[in-house]
Each structure stands twice: as C-alpha cells, then as structure tokens.
Gaussian input, Z-matrix of N, CA and C with variables (Angstrom, degrees):
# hf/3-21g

backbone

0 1
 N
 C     1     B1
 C     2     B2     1     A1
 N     3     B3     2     A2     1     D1
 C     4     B4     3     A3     2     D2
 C     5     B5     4     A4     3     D3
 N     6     B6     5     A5     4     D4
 C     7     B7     6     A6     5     D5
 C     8     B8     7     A7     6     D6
 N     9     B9     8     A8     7     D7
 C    10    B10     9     A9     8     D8
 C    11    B11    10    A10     9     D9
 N    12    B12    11    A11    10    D10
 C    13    B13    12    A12    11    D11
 C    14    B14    13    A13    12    D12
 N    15    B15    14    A14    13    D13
 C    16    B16    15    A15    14    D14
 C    17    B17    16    A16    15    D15
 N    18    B18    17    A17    16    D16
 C    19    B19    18    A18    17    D17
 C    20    B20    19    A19    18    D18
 N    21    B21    20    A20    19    D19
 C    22    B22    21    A21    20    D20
 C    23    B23    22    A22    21    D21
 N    24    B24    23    A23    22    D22
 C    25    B25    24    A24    23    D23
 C    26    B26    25    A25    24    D24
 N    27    B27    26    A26    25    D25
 C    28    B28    27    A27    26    D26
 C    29    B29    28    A28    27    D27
 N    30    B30    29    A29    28    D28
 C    31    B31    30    A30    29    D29
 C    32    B32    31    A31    30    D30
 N    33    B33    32    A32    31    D31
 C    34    B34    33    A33    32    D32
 C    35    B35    34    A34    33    D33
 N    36    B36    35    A35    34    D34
 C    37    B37    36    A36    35    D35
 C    38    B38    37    A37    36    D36
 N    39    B39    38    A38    37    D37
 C    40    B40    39    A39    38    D38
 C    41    B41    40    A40    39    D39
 N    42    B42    41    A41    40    D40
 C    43    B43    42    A42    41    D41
 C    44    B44    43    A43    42    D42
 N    45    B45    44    A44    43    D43
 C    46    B46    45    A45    44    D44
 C    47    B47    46    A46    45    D45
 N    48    B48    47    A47    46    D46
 C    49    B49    48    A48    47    D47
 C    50    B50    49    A49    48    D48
 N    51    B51    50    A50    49    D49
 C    52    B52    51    A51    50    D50
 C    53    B53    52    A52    51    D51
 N    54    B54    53    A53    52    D52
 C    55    B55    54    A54    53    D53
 C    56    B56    55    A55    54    D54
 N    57    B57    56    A56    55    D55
 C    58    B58    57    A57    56    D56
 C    59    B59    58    A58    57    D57
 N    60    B60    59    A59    58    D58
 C    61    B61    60    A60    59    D59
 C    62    B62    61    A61    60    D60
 N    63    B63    62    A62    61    D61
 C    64    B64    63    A63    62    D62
 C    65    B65    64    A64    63    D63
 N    66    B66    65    A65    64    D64
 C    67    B67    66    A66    65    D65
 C    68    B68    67    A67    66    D66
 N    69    B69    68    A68    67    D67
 C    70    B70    69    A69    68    D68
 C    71    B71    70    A70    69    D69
 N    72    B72    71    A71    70    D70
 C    73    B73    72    A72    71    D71
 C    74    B74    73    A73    72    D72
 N    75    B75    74    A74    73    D73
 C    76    B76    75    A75    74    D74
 C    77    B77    76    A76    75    D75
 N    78    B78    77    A77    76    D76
 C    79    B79    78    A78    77    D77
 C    80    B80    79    A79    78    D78
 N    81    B81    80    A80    79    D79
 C    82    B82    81    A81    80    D80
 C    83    B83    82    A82    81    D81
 N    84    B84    83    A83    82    D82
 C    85    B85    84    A84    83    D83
 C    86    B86    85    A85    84    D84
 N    87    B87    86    A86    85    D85
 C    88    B88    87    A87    86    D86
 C    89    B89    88    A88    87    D87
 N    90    B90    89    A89    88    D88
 C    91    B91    90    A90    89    D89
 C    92    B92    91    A91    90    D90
 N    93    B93    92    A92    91    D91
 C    94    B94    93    A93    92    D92
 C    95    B95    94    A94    93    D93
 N    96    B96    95    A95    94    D94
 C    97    B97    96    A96    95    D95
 C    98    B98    97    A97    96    D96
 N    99    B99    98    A98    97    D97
 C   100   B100    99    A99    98    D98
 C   101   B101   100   A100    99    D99
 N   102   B102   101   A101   100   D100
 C   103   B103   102   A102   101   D101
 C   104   B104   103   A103   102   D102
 N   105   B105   104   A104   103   D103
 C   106   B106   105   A105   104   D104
 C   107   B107   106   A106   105   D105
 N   108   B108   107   A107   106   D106
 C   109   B109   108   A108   107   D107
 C   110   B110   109   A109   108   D108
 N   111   B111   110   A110   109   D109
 C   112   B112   111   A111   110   D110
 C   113   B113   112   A112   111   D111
 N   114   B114   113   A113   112   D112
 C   115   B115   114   A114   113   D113
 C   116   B116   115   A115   114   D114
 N   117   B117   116   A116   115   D115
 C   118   B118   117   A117   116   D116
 C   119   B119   118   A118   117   D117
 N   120   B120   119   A119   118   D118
 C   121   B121   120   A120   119   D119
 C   122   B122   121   A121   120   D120
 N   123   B123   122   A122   121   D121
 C   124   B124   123   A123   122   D122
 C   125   B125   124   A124   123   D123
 N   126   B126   125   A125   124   D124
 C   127   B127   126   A126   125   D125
 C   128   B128   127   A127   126   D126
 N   129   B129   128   A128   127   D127
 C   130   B130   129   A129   128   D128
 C   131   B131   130   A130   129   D129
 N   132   B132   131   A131   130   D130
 C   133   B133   132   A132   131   D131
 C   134   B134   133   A133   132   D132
 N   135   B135   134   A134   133   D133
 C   136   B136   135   A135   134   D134
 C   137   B137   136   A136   135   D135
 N   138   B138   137   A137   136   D136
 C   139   B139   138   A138   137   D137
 C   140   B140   139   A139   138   D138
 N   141   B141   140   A140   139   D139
 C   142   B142   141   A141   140   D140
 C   143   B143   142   A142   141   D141

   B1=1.4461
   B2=1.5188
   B3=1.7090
   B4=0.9863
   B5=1.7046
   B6=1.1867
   B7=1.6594
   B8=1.7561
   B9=1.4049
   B10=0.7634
   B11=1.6591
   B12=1.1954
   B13=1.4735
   B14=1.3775
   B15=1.6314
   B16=1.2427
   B17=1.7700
   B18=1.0969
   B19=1.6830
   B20=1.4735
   B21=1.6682
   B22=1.4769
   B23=1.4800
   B24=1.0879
   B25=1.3028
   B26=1.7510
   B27=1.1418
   B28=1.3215
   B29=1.8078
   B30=1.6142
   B31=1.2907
   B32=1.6372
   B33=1.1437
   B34=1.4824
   B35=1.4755
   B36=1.0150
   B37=1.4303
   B38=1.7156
   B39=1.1905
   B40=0.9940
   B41=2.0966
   B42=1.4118
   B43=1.4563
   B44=1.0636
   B45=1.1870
   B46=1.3245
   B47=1.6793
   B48=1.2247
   B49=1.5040
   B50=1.6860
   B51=1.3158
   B52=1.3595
   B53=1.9827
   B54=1.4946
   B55=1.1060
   B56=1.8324
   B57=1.2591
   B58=1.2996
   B59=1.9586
   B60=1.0696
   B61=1.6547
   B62=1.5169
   B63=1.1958
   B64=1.9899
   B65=2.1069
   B66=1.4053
   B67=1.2781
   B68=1.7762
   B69=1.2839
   B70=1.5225
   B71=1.6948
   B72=1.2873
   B73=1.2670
   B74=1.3879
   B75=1.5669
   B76=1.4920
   B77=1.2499
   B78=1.4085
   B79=1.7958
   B80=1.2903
   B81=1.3042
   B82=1.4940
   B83=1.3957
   B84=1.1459
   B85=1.4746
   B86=1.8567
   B87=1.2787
   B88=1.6481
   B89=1.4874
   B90=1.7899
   B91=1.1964
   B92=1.5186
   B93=1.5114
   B94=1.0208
   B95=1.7860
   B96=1.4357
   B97=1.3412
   B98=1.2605
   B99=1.6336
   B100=1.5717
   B101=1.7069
   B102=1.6158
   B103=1.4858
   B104=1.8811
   B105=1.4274
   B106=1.5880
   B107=1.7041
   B108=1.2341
   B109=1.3549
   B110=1.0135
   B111=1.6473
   B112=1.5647
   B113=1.7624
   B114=1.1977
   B115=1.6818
   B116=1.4806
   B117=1.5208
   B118=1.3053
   B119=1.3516
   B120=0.9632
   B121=1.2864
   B122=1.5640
   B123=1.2163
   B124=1.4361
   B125=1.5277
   B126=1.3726
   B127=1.6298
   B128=1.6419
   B129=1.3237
   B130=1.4931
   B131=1.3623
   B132=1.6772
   B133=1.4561
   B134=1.4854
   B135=1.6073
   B136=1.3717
   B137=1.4619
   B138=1.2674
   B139=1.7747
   B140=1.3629
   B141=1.4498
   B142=1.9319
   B143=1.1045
   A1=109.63
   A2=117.09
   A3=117.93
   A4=119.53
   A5=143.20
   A6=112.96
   A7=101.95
   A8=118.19
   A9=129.74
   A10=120.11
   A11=105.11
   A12=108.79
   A13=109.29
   A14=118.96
   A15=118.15
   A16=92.25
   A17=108.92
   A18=132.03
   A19=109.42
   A20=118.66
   A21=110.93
   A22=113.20
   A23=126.74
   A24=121.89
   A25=107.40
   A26=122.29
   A27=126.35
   A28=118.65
   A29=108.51
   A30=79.49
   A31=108.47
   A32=101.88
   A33=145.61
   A34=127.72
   A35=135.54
   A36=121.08
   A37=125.07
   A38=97.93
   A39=89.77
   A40=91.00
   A41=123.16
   A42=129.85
   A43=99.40
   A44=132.09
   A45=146.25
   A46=121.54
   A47=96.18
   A48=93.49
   A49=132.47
   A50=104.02
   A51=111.77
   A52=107.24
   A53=101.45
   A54=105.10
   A55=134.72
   A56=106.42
   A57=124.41
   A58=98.89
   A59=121.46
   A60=105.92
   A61=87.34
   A62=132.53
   A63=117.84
   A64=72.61
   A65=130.86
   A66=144.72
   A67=100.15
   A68=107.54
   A69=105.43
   A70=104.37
   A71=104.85
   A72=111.32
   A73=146.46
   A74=101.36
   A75=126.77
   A76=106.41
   A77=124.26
   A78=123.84
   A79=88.60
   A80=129.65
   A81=120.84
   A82=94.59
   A83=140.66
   A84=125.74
   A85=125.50
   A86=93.79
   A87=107.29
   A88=108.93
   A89=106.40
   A90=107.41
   A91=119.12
   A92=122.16
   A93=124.05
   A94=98.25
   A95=124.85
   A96=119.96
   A97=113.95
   A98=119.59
   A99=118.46
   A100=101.04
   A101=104.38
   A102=94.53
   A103=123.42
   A104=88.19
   A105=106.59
   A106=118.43
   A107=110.02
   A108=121.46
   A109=100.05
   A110=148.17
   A111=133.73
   A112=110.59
   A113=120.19
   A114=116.76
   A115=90.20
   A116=123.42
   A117=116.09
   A118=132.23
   A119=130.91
   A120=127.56
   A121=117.80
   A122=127.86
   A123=132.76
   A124=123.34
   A125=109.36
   A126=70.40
   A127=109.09
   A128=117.85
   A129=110.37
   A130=135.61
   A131=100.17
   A132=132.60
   A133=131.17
   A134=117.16
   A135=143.33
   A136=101.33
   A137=134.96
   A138=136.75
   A139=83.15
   A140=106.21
   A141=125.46
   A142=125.25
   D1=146.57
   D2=-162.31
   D3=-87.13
   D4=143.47
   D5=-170.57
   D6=-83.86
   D7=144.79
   D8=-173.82
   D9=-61.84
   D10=-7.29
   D11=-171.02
   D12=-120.46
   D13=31.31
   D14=179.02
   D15=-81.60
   D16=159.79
   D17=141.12
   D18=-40.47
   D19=113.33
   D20=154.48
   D21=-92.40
   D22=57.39
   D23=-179.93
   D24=-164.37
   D25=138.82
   D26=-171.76
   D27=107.65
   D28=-153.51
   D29=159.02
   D30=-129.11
   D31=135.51
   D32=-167.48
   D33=-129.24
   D34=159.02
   D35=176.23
   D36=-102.55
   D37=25.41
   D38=174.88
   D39=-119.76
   D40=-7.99
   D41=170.04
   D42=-71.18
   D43=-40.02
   D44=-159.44
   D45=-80.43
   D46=-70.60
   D47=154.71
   D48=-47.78
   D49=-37.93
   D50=-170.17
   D51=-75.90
   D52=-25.33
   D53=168.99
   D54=-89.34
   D55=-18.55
   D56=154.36
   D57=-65.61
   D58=-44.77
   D59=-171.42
   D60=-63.42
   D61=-53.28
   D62=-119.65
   D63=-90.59
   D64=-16.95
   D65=176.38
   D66=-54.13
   D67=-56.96
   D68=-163.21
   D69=-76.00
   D70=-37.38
   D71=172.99
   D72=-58.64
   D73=-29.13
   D74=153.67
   D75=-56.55
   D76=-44.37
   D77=-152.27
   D78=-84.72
   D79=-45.58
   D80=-168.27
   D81=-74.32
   D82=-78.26
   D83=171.04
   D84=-1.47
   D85=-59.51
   D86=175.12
   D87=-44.88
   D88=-66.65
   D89=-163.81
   D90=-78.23
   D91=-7.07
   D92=-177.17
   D93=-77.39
   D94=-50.88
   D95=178.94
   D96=-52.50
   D97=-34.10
   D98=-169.78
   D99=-59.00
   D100=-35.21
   D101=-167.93
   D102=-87.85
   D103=-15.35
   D104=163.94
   D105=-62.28
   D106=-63.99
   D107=-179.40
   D108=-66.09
   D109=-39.48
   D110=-143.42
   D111=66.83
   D112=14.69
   D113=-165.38
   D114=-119.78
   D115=160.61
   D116=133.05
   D117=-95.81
   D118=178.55
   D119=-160.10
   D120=-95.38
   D121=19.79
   D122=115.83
   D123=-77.31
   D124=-24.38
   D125=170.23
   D126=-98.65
   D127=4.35
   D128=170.65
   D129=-54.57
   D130=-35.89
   D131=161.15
   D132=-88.84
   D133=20.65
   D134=173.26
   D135=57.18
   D136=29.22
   D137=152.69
   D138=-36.76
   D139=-97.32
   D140=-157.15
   D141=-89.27

C-alpha cells in the first residue's frame, strides 16, 4: 500500500505507472486506426 503522503506528481510510481498505462493505450489506439483506415498514421495526419 501506497503512503498517503507521497507526491502525485513528478516521478513517482504511481506517475509512472499511470503513464506507462495511458502509453499502451495510445499504441493500441494507433494501431487499431492504422488497420481501420488502411493508412498509417503519418499519412493520416498529411506527413506522407
């Protein structure tokens, strides 16, 4: 259990973790559109 009087801000493990999730979640996000559209996601956003 975590102590209640840590810092939520910086790096910490509970920043940390939370940012590895919203991390995996983006990527699956990404690749799920790549396979929807047929595009990747430079050219979705006119890079290529």
């Amino acid at each position: 259990m975590t102590d209640s009087t840590e810092p939520k801000f910086g790096f910490n493990n509970f920043a940390e973790t939370w940012n590895g999730r919203l991390a995996m979640l983006g990527f699956v996000i990404g690749l799920a559109t790549e396979l929807i559209t047929g595009q990747g996601i430079l050219s979705q956003i006119g890079l290529m």
